[in-house]
BAPAVO-609070 format. One record per residue (C-alpha): residue in three letters; x, z, y. Coordinates in pm, whole numbers, padded with zeros to 5 digits, always signed. Layout:
BEGIN
AlaXZY ...
END
This chain:
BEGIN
Unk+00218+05298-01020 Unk+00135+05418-01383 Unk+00076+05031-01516 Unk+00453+04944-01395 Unk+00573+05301-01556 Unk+00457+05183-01888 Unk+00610+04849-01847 Unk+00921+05023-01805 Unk+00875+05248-02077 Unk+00791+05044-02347 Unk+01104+04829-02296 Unk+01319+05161-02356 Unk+01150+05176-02716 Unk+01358+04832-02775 Unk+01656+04958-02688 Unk+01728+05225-02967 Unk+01646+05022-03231 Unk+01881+04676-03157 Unk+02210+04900-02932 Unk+02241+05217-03118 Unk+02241+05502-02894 Unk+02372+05821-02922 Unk+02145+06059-03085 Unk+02088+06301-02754 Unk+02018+05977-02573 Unk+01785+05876-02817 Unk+01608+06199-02811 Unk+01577+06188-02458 Unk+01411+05825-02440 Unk+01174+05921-02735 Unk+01067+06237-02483 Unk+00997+06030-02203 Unk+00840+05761-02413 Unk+00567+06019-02551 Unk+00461+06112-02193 Unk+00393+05801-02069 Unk+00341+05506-02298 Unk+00079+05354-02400 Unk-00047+05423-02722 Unk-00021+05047-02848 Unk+00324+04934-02814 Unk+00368+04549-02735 Unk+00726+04576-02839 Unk+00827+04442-03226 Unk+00739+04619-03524 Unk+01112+04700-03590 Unk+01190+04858-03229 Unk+00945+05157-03232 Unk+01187+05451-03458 Unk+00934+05669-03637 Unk+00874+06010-03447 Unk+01183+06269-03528 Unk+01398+05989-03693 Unk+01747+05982-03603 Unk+01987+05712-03568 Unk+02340+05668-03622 Unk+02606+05799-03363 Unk+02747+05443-03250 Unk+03054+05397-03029 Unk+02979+05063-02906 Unk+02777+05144-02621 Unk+02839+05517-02415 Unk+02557+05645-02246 Unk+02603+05453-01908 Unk+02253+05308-01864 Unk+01929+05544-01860 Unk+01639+05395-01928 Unk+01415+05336-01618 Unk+01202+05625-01671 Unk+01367+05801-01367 Unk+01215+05552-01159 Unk+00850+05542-01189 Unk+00801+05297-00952 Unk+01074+05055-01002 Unk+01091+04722-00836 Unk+00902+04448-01041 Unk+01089+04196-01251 Unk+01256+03864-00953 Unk+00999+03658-01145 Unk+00669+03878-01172 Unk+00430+03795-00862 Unk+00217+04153-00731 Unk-00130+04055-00658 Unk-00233+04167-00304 Unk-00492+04555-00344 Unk-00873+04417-00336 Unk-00942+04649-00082 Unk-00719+04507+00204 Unk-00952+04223+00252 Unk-01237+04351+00475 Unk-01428+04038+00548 Unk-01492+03747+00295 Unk-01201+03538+00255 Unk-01021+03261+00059 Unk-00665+03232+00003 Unk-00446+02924+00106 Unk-00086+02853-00056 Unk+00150+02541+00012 Unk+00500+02493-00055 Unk+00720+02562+00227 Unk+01090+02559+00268 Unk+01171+02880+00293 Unk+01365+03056-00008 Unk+01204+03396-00137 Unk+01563+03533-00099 Unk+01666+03395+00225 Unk+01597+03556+00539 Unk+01194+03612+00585 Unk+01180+03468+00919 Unk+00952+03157+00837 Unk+00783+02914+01055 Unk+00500+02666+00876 Unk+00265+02445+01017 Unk-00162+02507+00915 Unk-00200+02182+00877 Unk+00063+02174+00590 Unk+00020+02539+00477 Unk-00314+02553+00427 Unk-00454+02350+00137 Unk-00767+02433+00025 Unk-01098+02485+00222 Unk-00949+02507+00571 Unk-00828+02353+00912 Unk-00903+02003+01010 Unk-00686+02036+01319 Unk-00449+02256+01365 Unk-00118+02300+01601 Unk-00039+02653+01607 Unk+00269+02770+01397 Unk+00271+03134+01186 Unk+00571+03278+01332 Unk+00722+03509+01055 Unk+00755+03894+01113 Unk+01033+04051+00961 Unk+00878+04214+00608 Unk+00705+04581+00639 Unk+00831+04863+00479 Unk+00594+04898+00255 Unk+00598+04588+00025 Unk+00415+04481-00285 Unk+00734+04261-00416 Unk+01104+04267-00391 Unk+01069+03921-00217 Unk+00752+03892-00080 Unk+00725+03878+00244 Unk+00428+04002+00523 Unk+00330+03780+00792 Unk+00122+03971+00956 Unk-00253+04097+00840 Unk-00376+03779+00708 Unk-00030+03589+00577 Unk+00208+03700+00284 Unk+00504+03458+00169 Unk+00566+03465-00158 Unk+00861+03533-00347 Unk+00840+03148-00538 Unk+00779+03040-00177 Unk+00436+02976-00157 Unk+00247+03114+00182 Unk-00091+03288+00121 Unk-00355+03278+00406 Unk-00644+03453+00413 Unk-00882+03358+00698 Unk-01267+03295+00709 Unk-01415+02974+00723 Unk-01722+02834+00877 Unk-01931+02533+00733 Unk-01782+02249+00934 Unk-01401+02396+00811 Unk-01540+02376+00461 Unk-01716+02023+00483 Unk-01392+01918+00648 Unk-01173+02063+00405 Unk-01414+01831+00120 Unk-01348+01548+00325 Unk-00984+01558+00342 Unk-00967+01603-00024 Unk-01236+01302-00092 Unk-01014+01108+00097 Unk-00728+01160-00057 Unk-00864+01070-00413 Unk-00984+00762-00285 Unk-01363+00879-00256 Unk-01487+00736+00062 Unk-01851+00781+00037 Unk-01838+01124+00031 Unk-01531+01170+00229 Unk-01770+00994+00500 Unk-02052+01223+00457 Unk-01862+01561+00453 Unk-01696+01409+00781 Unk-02063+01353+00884 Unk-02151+01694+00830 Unk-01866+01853+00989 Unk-01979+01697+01270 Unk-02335+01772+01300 Unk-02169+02154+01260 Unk-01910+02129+01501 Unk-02020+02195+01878 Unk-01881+01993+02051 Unk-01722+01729+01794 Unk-01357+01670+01785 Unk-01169+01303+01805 Unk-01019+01388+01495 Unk-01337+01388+01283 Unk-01419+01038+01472 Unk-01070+00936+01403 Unk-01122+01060+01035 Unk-01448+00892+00992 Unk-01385+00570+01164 Unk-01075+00540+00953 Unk-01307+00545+00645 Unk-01561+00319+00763 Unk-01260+00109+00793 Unk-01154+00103+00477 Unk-01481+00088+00295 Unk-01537-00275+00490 Unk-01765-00110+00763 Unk-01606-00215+01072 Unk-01907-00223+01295 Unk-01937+00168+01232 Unk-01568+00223+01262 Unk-01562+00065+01643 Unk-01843+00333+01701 Unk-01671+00606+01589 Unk-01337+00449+01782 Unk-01527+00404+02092 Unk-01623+00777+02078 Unk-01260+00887+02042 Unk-01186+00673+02317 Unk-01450+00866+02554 Unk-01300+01222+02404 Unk-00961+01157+02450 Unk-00871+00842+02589 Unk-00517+00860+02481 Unk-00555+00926+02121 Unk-00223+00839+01905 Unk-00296+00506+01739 Unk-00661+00489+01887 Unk-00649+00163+02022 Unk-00413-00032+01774 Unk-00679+00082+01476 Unk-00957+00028+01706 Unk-00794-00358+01760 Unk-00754-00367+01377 Unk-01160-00300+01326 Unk-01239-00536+01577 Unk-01030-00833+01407 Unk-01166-00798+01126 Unk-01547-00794+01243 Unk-01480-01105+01425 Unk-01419-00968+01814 Unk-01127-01131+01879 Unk-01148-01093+02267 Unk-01187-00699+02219 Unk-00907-00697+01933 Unk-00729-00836+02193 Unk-00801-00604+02470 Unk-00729-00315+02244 Unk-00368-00427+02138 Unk-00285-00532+02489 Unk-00365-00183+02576 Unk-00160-00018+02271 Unk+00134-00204+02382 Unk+00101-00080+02761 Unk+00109+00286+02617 Unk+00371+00315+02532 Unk+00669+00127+02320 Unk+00574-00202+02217 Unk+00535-00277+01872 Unk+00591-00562+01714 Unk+00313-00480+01478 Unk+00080-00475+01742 Unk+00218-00842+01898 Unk+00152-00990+01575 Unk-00187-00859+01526 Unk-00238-00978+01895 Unk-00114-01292+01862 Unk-00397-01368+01581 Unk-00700-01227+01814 Unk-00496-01491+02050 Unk-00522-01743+01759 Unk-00849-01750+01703 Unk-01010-01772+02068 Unk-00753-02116+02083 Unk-00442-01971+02316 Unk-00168-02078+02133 Unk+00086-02014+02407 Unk-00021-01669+02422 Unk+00013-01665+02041 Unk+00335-01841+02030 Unk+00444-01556+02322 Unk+00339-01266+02128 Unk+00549-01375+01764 Unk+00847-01466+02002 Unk+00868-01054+02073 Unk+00735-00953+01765 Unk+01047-01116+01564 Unk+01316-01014+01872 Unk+01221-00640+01677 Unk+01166-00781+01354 Unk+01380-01091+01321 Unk+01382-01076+00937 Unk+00988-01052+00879 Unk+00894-01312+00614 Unk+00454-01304+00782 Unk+00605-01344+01152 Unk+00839-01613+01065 Unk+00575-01767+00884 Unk+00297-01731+01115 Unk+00553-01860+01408 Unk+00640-02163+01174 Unk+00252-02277+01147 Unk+00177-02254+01550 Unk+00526-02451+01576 Unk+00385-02681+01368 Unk+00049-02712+01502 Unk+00192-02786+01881 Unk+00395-03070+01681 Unk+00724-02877+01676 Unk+00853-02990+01329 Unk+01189-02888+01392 Unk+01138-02553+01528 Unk+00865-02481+01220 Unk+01173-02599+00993 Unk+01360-02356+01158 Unk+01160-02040+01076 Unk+01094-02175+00705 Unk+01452-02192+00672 Unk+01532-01830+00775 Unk+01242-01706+00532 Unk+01368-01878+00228 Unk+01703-01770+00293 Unk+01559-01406+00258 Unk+01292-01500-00038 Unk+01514-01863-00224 Unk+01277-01742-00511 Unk+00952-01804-00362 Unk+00796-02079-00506 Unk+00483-02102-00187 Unk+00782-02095+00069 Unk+00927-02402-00146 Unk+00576-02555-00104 Unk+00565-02519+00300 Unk+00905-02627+00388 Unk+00861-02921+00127 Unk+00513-03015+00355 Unk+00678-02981+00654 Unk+00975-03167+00559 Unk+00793-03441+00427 Unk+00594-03471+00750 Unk+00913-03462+00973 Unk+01057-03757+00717 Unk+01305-03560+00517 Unk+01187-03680+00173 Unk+01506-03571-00025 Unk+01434-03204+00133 Unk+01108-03253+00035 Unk+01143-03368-00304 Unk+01385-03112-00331 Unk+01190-02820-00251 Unk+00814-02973-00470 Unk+01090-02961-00753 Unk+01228-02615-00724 Unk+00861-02471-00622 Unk+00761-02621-00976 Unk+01058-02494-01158 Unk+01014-02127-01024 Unk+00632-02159-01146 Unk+00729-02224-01502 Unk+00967-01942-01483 Unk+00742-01666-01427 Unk+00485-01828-01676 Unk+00233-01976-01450 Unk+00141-02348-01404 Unk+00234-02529-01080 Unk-00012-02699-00877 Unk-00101-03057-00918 Unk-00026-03118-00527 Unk+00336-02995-00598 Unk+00372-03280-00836 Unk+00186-03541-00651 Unk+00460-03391-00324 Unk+00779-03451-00527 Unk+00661-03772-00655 Unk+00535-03934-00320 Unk+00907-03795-00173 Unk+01049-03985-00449 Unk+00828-04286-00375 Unk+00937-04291-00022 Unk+01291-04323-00112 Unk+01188-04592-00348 Unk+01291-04430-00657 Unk+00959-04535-00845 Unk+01080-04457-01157 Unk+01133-04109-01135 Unk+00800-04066-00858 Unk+00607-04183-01191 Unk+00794-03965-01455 Unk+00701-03674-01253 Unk+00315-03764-01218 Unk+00362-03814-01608 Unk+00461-03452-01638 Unk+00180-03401-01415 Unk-00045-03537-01611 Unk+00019-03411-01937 Unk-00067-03105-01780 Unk-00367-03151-01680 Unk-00513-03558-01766 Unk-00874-03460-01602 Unk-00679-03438-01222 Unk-00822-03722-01036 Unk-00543-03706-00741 Unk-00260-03753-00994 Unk-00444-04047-01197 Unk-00428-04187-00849 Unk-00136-04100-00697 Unk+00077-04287-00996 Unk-00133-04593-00935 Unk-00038-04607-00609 Unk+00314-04612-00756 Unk+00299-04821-01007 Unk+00134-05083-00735 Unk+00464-05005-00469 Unk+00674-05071-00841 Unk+00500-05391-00837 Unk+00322-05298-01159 Unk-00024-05395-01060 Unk-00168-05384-01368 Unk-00130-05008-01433 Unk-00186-04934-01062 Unk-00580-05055-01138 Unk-00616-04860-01483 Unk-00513-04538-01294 Unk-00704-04586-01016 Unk-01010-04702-01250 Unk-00956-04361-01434 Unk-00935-04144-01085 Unk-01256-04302-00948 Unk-01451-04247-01322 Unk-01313-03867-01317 Unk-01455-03826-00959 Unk-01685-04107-00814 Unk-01706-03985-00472 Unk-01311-03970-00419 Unk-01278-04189-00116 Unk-00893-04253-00183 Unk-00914-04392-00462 Unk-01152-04672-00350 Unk-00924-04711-00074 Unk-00624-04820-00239 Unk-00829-04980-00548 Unk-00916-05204-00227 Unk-00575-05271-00094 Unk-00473-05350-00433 Unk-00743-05584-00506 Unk-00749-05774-00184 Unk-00325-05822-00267 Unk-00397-05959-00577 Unk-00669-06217-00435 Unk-00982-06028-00563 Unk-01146-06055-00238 Unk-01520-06027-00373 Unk-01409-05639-00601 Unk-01261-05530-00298 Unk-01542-05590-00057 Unk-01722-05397-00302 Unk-01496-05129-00259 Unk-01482-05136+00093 Unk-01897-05107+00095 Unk-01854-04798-00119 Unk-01648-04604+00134 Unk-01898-04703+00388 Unk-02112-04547+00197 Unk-01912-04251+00142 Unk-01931-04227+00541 Unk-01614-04408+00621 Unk-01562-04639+00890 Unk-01429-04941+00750 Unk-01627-05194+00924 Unk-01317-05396+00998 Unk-01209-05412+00657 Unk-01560-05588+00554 Unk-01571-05808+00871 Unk-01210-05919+00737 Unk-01295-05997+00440 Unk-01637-06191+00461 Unk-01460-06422+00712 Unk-01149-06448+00447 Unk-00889-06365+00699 Unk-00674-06155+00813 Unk-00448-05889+00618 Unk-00525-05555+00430 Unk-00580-05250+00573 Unk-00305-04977+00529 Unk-00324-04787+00237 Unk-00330-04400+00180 Unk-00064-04203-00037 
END
């Protein structure tokens, strides 16, 4: 190959002028390069001797290495890549390299699958594997390596393919890559028109496309495209469990569950798909059958924070304090520094009567929100401060709504909740000013006229709390016994609320 020759040749032009030769060695490489190289040298200025110079006789270096002109067509260079002639391909075709595992120097059996091999305009479904022959005798590389016709593995390991592709392989091929760069729209209409080209359609270009409509919030199309998977090939990996998930989300919570109660007869159950079933079970009101599914979902996943959390509401929704304790407890102990898990066990606590758990856990919630720079909720406050009041530790319930409502003096709830303390501290006084200011900052807040009542009617202002009473009833509260009470002057006052 005359182009490698000259290669060859113009690196023994370097050589004189850097290692000393002996002269007749010299003479010889000069002779050989005037045959053959080029005319423009690439080498430096300083390695090219002048024609019929002569160089010093050195002894460093005997005459054990001829330059490669005895070879004129020497192998090319480990890191030099041969392009393939331009007259092997016959038909049109494009070339496909991927990565693959194989080492250009280890043995040239190779196995790859298309799917993986062939990244660029090619295969939307593929299963058959390139089986590697052992490399022909004639080769264009030291390390490449011939896989047939049509497939040559390259010496940096990269597989070249050449095949032809029709229209639907191409549109497919722009899918896959839309898809991949987050570019649904068009991923969805290359998928489209892969389809129209393809005869008959495959499930995987449903799958594909319903998996799309998915994501871009269109789950009405997605259960079409699912439903036609499920008449291709009924047992589709992952058909129904995605099919359950598009149906969930649109609202068809009988059919999500159908689908998931089918992808856990398939095969292995999955606690993923229990959970998912449990919320289509949720919604249509079966809260055994919810209750049942998060029972196996955490026997797999026993340290999921969701599940726990999910089993913990249901507990508590059937009236199962203790048990909804229970899973709250085994989630913080996995997250102690989440301040919303703080919130729910301080609710439930509270409800179940543990008010030093409670105000515990409304105090660390609030301290973990200052922490990481973000303000804590007014109900957290009000929480820790009604705990506090139900120990009778007024003093402190109040310094906390102070906090509160430094924080924030236009919150209506915590204007009212310290009145209501500062009425159970038998500070009645203050308990009207706040409740004066919660009712001015929000006029329609039914609490607050509530216990503006109860405190009135304790301190013998029968005629201001009647008129509070009429202003819930106008609010559309029934407190028809309250007035009836009170216009006939007897009786006591109605309970409050904290």
């Amino acid at each position: 190959m005359p182009t490698k020759a000259k290669t060859k040749q113009r690196a023994v032009v370097k050589k004189p002028s850097t290692k000393s030769a002996p002269a007749k060695k010299v003479a010889a490489g000069k002779r050989a390069v005037t045959k053959k190289a080029a005319p423009k040298a690439s080498a430096p200025k300083k390695a090219a001797p002048k024609k019929g110079a002569t160089t010093k006789p050195a002894a460093k270096k005997p005459a054990a290495k001829k330059p490669a002109a005895k070879k004129p067509a020497a192998k090319p260079s480990a890191t030099k890549k041969v392009a393939p002639k331009k007259s092997a391909a016959k038909t049109p075709a494009a070339k496909k390299s991927v990565p693959t595992k194989a080492s250009a120097k280890k043995a040239p059996s190779v196995k790859t699958s298309a799917t993986k091999a062939v990244k660029s305009k090619a295969v939307t479904k593929t299963s058959r594997k390139v089986e590697a022959a052992k490399p022909k005798q004639r080769r264009r590389g030291a390390n490449d390596v011939r896989l047939g016709d049509d497939a040559v593995l390259r010496e940096d390991g990269t597989l070249e393919i050449r095949m032809e592709l029709t229209p639907a392989m191409v549109a497919a091929a722009a899918a896959h890559t839309a898809l991949e760069e987050g570019d649904y729209a068009t991923g969805i209409a290359q998928l489209s028109r892969a389809i129209e080209l393809t005869d008959p359609p495959s499930a995987d270009q449903y799958f594909a496309r319903a998996k799309a409509h998915y994501q871009v919030g269109d789950f009405a199309r997605a259960i079409l495209d699912f439903d036609r998977v499920l008449r291709i090939d009924p047992s589709y990996k992952d058909l129904h469990f995605d099919k359950g998930k598009a149906e969930l989300r649109a609202g068809k919570h009988a059919e999500a569950e159908q689908s998931f109660s089918r992808d856990l007869d398939g095969g292995a159950p999955s606690p993923i798909s229990h959970y998912n079933r449990h919320i289509a079970r949720k919604a249509q009101g079966d809260v055994d059958g919810a209750l049942v599914d998060l029972d196996a979902a955490l026997r797999d996943l026993p340290d999921s924070v969701p599940i726990r959390l999910a089993r913990s509401e249901l507990r508590a929704t059937r009236g199962d304090l203790r048990g909804a304790l229970e899973d709250i407890h085994c989630a913080i102990a996995m997250q102690p520094d989440d301040a919303t898990l703080r919130d729910r066990r301080a609710r439930l606590a509270f409800r179940a009567g543990e008010y030093e758990r409670a105000a515990e856990d409304f105090e660390r919630a609030i301290e973990l929100e200052i922490a990481a720079a973000a303000t804590p909720s007014p109900e957290w406050y009000a929480g820790q401060a009604l705990s506090l009041g139900q120990l009778s530790r007024y003093d402190e319930a109040i310094a906390v709504l102070d906090r509160a409502i430094q924080l924030d003096p236009q919150e209506p709830s915590a204007h009212c909740n310290r009145g209501w303390l500062y009425h159970l501290a038998q500070r009645n006084d203050e308990a009207l000013r706040d409740l004066d200011r919660a009712i001015a900052l929000n006029p329609g807040y039914a609490k607050a006229y509530h216990n503006r009542a109860f405190v009135r009617e304790k301190l013998g202002d029968t005629d201001a709390a009647l008129s509070d009473y009429r202003r819930l009833q106008d609010l559309g509260h029934d407190v028809t016994e309250s007035i009836e009470r009170l216009e006939g002057s007897s009786g006591e006052g109605s309970s409050p609320e904290a």
